[in-house]
C-alpha positions as CSV (number, residue, x, y, z in Angstrom):
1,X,-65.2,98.3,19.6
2,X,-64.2,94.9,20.5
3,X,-65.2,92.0,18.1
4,X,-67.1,88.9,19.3
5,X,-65.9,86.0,20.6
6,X,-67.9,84.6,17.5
7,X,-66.5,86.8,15.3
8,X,-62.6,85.9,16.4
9,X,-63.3,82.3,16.2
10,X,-65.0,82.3,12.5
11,X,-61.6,84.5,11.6
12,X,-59.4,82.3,13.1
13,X,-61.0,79.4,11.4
14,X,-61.4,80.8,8.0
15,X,-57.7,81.9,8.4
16,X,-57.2,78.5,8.9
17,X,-58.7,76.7,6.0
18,X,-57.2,79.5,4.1
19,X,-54.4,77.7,4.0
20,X,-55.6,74.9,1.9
21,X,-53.5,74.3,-1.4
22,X,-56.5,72.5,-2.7
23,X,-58.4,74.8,-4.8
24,X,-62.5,74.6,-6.4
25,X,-63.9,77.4,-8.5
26,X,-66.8,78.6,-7.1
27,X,-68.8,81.2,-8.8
28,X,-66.1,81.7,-11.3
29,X,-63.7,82.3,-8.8
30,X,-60.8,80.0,-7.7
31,X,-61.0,79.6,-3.9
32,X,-59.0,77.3,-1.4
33,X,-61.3,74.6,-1.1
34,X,-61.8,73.4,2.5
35,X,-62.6,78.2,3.1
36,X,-65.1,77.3,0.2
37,X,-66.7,74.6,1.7
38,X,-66.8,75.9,5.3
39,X,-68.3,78.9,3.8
40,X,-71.2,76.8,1.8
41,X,-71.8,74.8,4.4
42,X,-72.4,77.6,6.5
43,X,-74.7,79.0,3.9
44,X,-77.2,75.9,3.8
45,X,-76.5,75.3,7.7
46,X,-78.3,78.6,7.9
47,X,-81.2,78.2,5.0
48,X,-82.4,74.7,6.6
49,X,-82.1,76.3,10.4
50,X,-82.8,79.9,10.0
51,X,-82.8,80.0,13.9
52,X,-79.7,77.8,14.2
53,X,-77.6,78.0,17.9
54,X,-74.0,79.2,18.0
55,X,-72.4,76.0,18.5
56,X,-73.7,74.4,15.1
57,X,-72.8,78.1,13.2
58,X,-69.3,77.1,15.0
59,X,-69.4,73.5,14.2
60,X,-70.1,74.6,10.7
61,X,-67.4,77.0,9.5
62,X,-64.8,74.4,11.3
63,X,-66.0,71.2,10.4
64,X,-63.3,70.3,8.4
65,X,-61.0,72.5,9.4
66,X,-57.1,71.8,7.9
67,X,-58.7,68.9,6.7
68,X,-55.6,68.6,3.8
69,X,-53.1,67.8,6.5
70,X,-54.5,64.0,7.3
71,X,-54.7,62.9,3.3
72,X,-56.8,59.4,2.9
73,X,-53.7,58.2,0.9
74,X,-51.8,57.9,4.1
75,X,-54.2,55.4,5.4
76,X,-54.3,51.7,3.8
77,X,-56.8,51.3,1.3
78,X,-60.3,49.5,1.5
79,X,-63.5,50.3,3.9
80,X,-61.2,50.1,7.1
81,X,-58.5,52.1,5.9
82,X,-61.4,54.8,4.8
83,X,-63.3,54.4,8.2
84,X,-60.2,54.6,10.1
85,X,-59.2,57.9,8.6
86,X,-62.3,59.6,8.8
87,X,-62.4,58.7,12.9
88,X,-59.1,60.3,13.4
89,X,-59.5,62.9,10.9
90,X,-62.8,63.6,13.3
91,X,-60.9,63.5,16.6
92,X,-57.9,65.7,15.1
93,X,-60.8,68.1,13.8
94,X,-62.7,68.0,17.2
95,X,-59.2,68.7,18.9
96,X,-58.1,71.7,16.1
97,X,-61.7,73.8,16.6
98,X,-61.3,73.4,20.3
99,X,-58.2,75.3,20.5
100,X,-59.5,78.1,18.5
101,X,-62.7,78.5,20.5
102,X,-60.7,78.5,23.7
103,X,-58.0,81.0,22.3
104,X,-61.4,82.7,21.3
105,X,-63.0,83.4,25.0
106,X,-65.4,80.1,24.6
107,X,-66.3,78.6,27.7
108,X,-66.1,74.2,27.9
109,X,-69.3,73.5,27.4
110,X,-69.7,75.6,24.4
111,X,-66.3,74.0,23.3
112,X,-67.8,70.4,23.9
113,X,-70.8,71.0,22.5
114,X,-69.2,72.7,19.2
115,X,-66.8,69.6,19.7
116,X,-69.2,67.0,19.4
117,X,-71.1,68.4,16.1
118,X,-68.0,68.7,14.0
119,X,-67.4,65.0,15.4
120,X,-70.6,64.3,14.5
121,X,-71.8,62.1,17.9
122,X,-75.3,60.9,17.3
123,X,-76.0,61.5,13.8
124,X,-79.6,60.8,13.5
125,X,-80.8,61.8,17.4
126,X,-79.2,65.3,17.8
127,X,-80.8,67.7,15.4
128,X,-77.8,70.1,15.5
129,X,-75.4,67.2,14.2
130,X,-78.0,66.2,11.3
131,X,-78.5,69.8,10.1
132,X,-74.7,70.0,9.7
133,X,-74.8,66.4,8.2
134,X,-77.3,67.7,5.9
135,X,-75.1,70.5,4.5
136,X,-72.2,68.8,4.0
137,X,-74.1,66.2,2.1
138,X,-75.5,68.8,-0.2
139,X,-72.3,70.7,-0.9
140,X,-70.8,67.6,-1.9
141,X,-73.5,67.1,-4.1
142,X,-72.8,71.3,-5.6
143,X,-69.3,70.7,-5.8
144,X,-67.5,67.3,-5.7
145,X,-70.4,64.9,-7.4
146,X,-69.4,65.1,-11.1
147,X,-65.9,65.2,-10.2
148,X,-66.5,61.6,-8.4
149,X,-68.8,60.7,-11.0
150,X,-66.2,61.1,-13.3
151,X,-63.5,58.4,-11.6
152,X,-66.3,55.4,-10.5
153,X,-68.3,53.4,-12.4
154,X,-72.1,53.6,-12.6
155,X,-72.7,51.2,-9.7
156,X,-70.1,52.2,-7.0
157,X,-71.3,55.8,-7.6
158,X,-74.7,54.7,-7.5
159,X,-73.7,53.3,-4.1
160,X,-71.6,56.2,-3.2
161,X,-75.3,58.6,-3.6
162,X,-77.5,55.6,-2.0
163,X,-75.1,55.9,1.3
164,X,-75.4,60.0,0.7
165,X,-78.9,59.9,0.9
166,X,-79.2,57.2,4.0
167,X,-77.0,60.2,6.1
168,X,-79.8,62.8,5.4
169,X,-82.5,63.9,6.7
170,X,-86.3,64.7,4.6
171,X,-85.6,68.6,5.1
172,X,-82.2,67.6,4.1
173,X,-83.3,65.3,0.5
174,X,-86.0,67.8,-0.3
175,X,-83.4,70.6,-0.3
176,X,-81.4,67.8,-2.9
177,X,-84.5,68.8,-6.2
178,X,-83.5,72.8,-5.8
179,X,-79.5,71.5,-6.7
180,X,-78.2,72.4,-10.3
181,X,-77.0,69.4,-10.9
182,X,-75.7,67.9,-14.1
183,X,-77.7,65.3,-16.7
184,X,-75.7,62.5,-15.1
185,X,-76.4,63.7,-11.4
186,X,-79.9,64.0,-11.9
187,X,-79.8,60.7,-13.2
188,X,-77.6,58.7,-10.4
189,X,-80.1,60.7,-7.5
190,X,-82.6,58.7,-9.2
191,X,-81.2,55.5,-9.5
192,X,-79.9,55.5,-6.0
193,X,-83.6,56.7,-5.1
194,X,-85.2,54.0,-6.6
195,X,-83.3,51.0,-5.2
């Protein structure tokens, strides 16, 4: 029996992000990180839109996909430097998962469509790019929040959970309370929440 076009793409992508030299333990397990985080935002891409289309399950799994191979280092430093990395890391992204869904059997405007969630075009009118906006907010909150915690000081990671929280949606914040978060994450959610 031949597999799904769905199914070739989410192999292809995993395979890709497979790749990554950058690991995270997750569940005790060591894992390349960007497979990890494709799969866990996957998982809550599907818990806050149980009836969620194709194109965001797609937009999902590849939304950063060989995201190691644009490091922010190589960009100057500062709020430009950051802003401009993350626009061409989006493009480069957009342009990566577009070649697997057409090697896949996808048609264009399946491609666009998946193109423009993982680019994230009109975050906060299209409910497919805020669900996915939503999920990676919260596995950055399971997985990279004490780490970051860790290297800022109290106020620029106050501000780095304040901007967080502005990208989310309600479904997305309540979803925030079920998070096993540390003492100090519990306690930076709420000082960003009540400024």
């Amino acid at each position: 029996m031949e597999r799904s076009r769905f199914d070739r793409a989410i192999d292809a992508i995993d395979a890709a992000n497979a790749d990554d030299p950058t690991t995270i333990t997750v569940a005790g397990t060591s894992r390349p990180k960007e497979l990890a985080h494709a799969e866990m935002v996957t998982a809550w891409v599907h818990r806050l839109r149980p009836d969620a289309p194709e194109a965001l399950l797609l937009a999902a799994r590849a939304h950063h996909i060989r995201r190691w191979e644009s490091p922010r280092s190589t960009y100057p430093e500062g709020r430009a430097g950051y802003l401009r990395w993350r626009r061409d890391l989006s493009r480069r992204q957009a342009d990566e998962v577009a070649r697997v869904l057409v090697d896949a059997g996808y048609d264009d405007a399946t491609v666009d469509r998946v193109r423009a969630i993982v680019a994230k075009r009109d975050l906060g009118r299209d409910d497919d790019v805020q669900v996915l906006e939503d999920a990676m907010c919260l596995v950055f909150l399971e997985t990279q929040f004490d780490d970051l915690a860790g290297r800022l000081d109290h106020e620029r990671m106050v501000e780095v959970v304040r901007r967080t929280m502005a990208k989310m949606s309600p479904a997305g914040l309540e979803q925030v309370a079920t998070l096993a978060l540390s003492d100090q994450g519990r306690s930076l959610i709420e000082a960003a929440s009540s400024t």
